[in-house]
C-alpha positions in Angstrom: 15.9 -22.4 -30.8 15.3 -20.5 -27.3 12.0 -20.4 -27.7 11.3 -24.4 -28.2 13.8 -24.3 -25.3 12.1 -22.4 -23.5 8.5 -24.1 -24.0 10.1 -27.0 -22.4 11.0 -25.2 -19.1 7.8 -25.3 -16.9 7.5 -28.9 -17.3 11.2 -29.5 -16.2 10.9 -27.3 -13.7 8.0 -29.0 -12.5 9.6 -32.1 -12.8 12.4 -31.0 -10.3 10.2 -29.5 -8.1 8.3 -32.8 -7.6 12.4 -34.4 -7.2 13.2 -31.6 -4.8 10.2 -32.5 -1.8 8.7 -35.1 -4.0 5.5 -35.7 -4.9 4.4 -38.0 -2.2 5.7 -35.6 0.0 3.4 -33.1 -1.0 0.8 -35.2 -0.7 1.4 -36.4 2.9 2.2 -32.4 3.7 -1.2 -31.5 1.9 -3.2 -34.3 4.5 -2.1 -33.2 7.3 -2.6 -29.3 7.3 -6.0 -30.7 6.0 -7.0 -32.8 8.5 -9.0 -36.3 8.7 -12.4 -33.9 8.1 -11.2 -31.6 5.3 -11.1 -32.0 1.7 -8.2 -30.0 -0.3 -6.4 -29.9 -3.4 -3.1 -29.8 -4.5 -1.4 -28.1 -7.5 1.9 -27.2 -8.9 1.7 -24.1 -10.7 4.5 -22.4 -13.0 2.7 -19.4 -13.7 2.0 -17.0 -11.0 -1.2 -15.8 -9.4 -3.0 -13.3 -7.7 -1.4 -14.0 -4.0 1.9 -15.4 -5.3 4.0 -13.3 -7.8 7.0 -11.0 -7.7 6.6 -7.2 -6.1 9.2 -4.6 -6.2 9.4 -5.7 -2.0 10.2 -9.3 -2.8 11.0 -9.6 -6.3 12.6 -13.5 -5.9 9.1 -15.3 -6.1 9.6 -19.0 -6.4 8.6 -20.8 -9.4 7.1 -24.0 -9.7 5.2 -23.7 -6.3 2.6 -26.1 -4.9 -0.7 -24.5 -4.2 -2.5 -26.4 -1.4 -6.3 -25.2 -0.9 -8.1 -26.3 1.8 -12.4 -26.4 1.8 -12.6 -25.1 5.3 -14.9 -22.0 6.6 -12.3 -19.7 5.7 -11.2 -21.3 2.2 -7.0 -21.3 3.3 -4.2 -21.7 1.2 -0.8 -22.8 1.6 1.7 -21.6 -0.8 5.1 -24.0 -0.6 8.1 -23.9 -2.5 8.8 -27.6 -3.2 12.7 -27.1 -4.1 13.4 -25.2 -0.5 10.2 -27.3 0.9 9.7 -24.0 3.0 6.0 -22.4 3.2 5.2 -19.2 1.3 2.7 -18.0 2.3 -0.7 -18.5 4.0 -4.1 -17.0 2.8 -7.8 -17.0 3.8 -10.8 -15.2 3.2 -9.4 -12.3 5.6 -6.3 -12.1 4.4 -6.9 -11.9 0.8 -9.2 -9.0 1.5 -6.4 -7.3 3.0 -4.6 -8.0 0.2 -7.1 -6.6 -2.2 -7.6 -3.9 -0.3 -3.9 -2.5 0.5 -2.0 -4.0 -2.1 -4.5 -3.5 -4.4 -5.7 0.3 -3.6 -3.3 1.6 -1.6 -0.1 0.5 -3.6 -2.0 -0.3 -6.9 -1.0 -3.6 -7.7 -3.3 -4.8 -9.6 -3.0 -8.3 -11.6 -2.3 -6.4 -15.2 0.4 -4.3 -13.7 2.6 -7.5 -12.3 4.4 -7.7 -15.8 4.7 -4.0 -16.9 6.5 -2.3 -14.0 7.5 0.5 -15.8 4.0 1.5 -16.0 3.3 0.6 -12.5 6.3 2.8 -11.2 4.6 5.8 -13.7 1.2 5.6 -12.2 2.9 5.3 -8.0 4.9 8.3 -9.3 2.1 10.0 -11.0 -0.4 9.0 -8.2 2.7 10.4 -5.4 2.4 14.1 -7.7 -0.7 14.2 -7.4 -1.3 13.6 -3.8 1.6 16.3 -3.2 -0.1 18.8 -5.4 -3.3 18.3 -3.6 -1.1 18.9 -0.2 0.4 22.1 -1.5 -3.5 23.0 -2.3 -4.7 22.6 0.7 -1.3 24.5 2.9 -1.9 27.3 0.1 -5.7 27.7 0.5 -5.0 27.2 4.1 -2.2 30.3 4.2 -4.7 32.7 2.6 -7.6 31.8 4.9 -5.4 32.8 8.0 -3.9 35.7 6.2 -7.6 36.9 5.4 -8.6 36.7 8.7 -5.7 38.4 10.2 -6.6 41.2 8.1 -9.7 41.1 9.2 -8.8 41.0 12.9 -6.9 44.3 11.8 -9.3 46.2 10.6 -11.6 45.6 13.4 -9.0 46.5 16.0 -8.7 49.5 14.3 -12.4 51.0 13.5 -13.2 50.2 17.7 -9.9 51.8 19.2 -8.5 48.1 20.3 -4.9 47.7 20.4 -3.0 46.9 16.6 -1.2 43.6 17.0 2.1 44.6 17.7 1.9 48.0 19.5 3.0 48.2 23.3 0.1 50.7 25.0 -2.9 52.2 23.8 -3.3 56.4 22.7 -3.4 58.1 26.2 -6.4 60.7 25.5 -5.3 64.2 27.4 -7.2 66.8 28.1 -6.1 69.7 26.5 -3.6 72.1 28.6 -4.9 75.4 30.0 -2.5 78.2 30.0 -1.0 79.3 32.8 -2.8 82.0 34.9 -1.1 84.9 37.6 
């Protein structure tokens, strides 16, 4: 029974999406970020994509949402939410870069994670462990390097008569003392 009720959710969904800023709405909001010159399309979509889905930052992404595309140089999109009729979000060609590149390296989300955020929170963690190990490497190999070199310094001090680190005058070399005459 929730399952055949829930099969029938998108389309009412839809449905009141299309109520909420209506669908000639839409269309008259689609034509004029377009332009007299531009073609574009328009679709409602119930399913998220790869520029419009829940994050652990915003994890409230609307559903339905129109999807207005226009065909200028930089191929820009308008994401609305019909039932607020407030915008999204606005991509182009730069921006979705961006996207790809930050979101997508830097904080691994990636489109087969957006489900499964129990595994994406493993691999940040895992990722996070491993950058800190690879810190702790480095200030280790770091450490012994300077301690190495210190010793080093030492020895050299040492072996030519220099002052040791440390030490407040060097050895005053006396002649010896002659004994007394009368």
């Amino acid at each position: 029974m929730a399952h055949s009720a829930r099969r029938g959710a998108p389309e009412r969904a839809q449905r009141a999406a299309l109520r909420a800023l209506g669908a000639g709405e839409l269309a008259a909001l689609a034509a004029r970020l377009a332009g007299p010159s531009l073609r574009h399309s328009l679709a409602i979509a119930n399913v998220f994509d790869a520029y419009h889905y829940p994050t652990h930052g915003s994890p409230d992404a609307a559903l339905p949402y129109a999807r207005i595309a226009l065909q200028d140089e930089e191929q820009t999109t308008y994401y609305v939410d019909p039932a607020r009729a407030r915008l999204l979000a606005m991509h182009t060609t730069r921006t979705r870069l961006a996207r790809w590149l930050f979101q997508g390296l830097h904080c691994i989300d990636l489109p087969p994670l957006y489900e499964q955020r129990v595994l994406w929170r493993t691999l940040m963690i895992g990722a996070m462990a491993l950058g800190g190990a690879l810190s702790g490497l480095g200030l280790l190999m770091t450490w012994r390097r300077w301690r190495r070199a210190a010793r080093r310094r030492g020895r050299r001090r040492v072996a030519t008569g220099a002052l040791l680190p440390g030490t407040r005058a060097a050895a005053v070399v006396r002649a010896p003392e002659q004994p007394e005459r009368s």
